[in-house]
N, CA, C and O atoms as a DFTB+ gen file, in Angstrom:
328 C
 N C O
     1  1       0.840      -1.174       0.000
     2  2       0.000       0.000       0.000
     3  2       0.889       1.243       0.000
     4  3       2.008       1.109       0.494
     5  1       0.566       2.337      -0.450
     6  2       0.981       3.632      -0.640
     7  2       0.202       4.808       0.381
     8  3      -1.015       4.694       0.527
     9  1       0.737       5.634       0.892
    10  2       0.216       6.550       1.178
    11  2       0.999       8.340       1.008
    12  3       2.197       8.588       1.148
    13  1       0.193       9.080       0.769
    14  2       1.026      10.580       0.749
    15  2       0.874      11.275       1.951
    16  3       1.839      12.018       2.128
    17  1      -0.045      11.335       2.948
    18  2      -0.533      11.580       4.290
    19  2      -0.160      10.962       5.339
    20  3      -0.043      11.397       6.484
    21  1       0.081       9.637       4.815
    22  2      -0.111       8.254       6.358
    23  2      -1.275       8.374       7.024
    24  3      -1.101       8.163       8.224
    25  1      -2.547       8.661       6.704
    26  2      -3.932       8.614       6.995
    27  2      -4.788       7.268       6.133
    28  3      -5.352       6.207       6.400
    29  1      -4.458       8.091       4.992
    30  2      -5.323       7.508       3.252
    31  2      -4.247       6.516       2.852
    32  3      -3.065       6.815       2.687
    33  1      -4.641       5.606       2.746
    34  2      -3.969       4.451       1.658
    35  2      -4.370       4.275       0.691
    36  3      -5.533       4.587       0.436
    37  1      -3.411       3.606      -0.376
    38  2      -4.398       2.778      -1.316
    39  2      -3.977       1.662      -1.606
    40  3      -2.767       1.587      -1.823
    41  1      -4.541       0.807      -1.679
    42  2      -3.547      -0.895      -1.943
    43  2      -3.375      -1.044      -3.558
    44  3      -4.035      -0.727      -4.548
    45  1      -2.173      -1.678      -3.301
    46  2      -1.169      -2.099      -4.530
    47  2      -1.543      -3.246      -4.600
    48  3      -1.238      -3.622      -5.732
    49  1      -1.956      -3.924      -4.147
    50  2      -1.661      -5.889      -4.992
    51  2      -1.254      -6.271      -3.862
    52  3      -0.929      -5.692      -2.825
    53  1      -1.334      -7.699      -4.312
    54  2      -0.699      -8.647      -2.900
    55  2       0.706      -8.979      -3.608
    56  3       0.893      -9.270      -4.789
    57  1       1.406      -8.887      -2.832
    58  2       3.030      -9.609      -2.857
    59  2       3.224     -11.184      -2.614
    60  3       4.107     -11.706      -3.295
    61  1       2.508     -12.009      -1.725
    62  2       2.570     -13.119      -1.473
    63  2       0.984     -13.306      -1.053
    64  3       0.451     -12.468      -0.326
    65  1       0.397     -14.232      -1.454
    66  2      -0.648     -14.731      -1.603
    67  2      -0.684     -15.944      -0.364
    68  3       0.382     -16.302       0.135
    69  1      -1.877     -16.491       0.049
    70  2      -1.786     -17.981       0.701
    71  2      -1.563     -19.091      -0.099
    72  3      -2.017     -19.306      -1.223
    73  1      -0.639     -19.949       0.743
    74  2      -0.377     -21.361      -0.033
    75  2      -1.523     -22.131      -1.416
    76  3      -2.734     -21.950      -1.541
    77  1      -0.893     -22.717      -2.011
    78  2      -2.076     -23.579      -2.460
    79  2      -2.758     -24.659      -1.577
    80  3      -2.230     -24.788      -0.473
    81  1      -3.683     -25.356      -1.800
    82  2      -4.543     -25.793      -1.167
    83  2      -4.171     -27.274      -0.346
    84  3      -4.393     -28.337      -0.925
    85  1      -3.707     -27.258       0.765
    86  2      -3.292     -28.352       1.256
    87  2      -2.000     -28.166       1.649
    88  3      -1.431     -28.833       2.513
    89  1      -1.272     -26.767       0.676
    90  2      -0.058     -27.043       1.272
    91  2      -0.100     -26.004       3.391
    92  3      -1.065     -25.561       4.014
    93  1       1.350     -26.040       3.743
    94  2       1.389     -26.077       5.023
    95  2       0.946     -24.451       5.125
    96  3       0.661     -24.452       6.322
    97  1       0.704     -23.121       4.704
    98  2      -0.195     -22.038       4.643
    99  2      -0.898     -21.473       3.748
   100  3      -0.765     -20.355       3.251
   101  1      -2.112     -22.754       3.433
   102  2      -3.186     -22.596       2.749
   103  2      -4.189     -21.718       3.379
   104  3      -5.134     -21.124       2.860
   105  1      -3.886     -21.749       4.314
   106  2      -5.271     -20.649       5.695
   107  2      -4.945     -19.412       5.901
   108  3      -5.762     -18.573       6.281
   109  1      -3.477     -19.119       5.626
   110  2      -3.193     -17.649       6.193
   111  2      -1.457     -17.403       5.704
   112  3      -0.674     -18.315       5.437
   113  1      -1.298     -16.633       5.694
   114  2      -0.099     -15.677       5.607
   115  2      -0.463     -14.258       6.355
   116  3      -1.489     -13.578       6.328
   117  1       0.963     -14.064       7.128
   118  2       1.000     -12.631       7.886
   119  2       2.121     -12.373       8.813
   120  3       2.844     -13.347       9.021
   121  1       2.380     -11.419       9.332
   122  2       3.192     -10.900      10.179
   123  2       4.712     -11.103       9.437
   124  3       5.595     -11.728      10.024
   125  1       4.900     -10.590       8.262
   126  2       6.265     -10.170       7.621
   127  2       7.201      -9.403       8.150
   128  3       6.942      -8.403       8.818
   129  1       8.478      -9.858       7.866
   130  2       9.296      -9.355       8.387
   131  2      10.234      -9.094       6.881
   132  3      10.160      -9.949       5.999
   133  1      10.821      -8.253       6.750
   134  2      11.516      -8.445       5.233
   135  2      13.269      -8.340       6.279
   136  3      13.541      -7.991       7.427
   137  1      14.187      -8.916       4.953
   138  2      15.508      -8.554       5.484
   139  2      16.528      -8.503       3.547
   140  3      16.588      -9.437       2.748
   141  1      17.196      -6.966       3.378
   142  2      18.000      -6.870       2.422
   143  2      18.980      -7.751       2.576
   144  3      19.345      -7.847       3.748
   145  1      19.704      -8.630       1.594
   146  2      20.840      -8.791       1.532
   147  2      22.038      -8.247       0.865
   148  3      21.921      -7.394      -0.015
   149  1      23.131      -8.680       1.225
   150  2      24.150      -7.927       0.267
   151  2      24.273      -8.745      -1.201
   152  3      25.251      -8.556      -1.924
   153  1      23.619      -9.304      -1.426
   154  2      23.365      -9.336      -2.758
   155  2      23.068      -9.160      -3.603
   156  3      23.389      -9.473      -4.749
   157  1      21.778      -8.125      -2.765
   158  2      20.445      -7.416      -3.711
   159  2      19.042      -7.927      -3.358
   160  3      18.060      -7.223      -3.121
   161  1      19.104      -9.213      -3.361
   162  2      17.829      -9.408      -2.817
   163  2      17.250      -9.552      -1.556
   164  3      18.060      -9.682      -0.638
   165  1      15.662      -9.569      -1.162
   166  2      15.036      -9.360      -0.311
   167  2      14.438     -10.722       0.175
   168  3      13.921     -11.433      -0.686
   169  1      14.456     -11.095       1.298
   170  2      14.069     -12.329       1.745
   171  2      12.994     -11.551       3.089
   172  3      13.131     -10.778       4.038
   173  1      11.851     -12.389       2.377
   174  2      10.581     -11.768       3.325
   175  2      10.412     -13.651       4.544
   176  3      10.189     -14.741       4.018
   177  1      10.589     -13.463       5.993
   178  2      10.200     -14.117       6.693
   179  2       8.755     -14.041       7.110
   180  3       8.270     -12.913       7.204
   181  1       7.954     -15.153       7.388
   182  2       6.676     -14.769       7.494
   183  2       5.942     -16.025       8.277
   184  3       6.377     -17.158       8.071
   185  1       4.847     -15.830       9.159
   186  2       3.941     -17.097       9.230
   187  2       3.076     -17.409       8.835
   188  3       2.186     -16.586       8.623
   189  1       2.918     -18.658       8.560
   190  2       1.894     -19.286       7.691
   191  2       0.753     -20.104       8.491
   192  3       1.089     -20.774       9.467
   193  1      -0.396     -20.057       8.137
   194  2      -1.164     -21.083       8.941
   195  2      -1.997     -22.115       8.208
   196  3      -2.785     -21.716       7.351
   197  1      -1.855     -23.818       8.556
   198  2      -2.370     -24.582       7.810
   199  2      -4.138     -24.758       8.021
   200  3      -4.999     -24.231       8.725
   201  1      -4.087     -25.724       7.061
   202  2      -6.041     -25.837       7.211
   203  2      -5.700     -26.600       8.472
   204  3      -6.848     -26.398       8.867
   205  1      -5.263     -27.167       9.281
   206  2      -5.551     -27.864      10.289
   207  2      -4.987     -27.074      11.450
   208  3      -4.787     -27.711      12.485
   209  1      -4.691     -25.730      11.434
   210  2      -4.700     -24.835      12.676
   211  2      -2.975     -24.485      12.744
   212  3      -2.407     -23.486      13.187
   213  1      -2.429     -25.704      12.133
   214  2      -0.946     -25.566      12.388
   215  2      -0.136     -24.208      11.808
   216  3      -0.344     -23.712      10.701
   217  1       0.679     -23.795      12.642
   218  2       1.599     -21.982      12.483
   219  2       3.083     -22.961      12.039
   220  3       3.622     -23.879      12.656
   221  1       3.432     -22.317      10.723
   222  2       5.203     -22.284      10.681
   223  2       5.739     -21.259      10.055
   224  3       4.854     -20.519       9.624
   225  1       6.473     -21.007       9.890
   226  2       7.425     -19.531       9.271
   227  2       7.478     -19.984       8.216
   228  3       7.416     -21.212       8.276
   229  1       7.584     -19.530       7.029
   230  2       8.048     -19.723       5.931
   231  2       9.092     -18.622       5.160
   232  3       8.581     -17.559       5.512
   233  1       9.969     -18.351       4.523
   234  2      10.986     -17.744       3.852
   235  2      10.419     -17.500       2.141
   236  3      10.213     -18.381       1.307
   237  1      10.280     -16.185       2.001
   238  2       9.955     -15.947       0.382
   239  2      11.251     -15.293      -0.014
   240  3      12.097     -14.843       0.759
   241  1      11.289     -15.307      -1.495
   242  2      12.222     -14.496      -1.842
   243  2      12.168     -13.410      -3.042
   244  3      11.343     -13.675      -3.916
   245  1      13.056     -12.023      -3.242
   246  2      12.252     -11.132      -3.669
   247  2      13.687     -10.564      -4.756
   248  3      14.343      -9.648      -4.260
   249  1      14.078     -10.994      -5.935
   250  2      14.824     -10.472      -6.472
   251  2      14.669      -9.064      -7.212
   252  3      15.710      -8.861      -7.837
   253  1      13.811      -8.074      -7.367
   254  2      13.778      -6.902      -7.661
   255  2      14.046      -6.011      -6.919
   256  3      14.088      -6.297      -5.723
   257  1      14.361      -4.439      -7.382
   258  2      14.447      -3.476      -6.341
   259  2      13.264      -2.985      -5.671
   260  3      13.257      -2.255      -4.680
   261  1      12.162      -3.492      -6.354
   262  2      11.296      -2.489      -6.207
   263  2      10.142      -3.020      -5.252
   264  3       9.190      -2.411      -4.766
   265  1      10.633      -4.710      -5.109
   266  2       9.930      -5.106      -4.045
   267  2       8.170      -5.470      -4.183
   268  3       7.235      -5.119      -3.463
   269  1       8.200      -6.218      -5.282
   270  2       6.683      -6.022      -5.912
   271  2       6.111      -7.451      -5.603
   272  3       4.920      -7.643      -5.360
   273  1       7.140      -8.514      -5.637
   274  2       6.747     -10.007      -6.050
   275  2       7.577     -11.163      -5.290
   276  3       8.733     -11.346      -5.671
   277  1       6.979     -12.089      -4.061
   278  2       8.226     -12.850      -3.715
   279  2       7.816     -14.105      -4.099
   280  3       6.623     -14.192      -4.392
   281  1       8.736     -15.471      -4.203
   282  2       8.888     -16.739      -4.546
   283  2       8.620     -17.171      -3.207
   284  3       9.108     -16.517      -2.286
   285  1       7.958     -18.116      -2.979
   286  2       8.517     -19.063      -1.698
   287  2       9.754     -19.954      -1.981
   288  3      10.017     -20.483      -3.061
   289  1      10.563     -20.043      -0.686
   290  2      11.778     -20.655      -0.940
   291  2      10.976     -22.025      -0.133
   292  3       9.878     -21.896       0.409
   293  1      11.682     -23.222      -0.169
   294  2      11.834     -24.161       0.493
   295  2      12.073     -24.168       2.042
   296  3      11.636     -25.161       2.624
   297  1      12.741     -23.150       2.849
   298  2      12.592     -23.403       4.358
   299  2      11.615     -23.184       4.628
   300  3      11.009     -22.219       4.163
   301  1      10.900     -24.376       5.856
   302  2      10.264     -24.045       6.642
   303  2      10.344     -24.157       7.965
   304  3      10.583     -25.339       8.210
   305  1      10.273     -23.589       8.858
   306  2      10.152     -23.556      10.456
   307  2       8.567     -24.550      11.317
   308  3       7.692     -23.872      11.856
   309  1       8.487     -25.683      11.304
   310  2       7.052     -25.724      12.094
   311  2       7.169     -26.118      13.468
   312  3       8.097     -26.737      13.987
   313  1       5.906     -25.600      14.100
   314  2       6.051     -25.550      15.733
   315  2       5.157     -26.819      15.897
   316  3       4.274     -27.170      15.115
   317  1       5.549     -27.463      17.078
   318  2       4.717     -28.628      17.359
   319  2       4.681     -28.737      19.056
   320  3       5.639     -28.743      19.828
   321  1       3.158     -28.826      19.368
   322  2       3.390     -29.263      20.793
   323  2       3.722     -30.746      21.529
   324  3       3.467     -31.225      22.634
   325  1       4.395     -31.191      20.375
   326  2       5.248     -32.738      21.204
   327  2       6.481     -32.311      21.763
   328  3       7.206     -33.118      22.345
C-alpha cells in the first residue's frame, strides 16, 4: 500500500498470496518481516497457517528493487506441541 498523508492508503496488490490448497499455509499468511541482503535481494520471513490450525514460518524471496513479487523458498520452520 501507498500513502502521501499516512492517513489515506491505497492498496497495490498482494506480494505473497496464501499457499495452495493443502499445502502447510493454505489458511493464512501474515506478520512479515523483510531482510535486504548484500546481494540485492530481499528475503521476506513470514507465518503461515495450515487448514488444520498448524503456524510455521516460511521464507519468500524477492529479487527486484522495487519489491513487488516474492517466490517461496523451500525453508520451513514448524512448531509442534510434542
Amino acid at each position: 500500500a501507498e500513502s502521501m498523508d499516512l492517513r489515506e492508503w491505497t492498496k497495490l496488490g498482494v506480494v505473497l498470496d496464501i499457499g495452495s490448497a493443502g499445502s502447510w499455509d493454505s489458511d493464512g499468511v501474515g506478520a512479515p518481516h523483510l531482510l535486504r541482503l548484500d546481494d540485492g535481494t530481499t528475503r521476506m520471513y513470514y507465518t503461515g497457517q495450515g487448514k488444520d490450525g498448524s503456524t510455521a514460518i516460511g521464507v519468500a524471496k524477492c529479487e527486484d528493487n522495487e519489491v513487488t513479487e516474492f517466490v517461496r523458498e523451500q525453508a520451513v520452520v514448524t512448531f509442534s506441541d510434542e
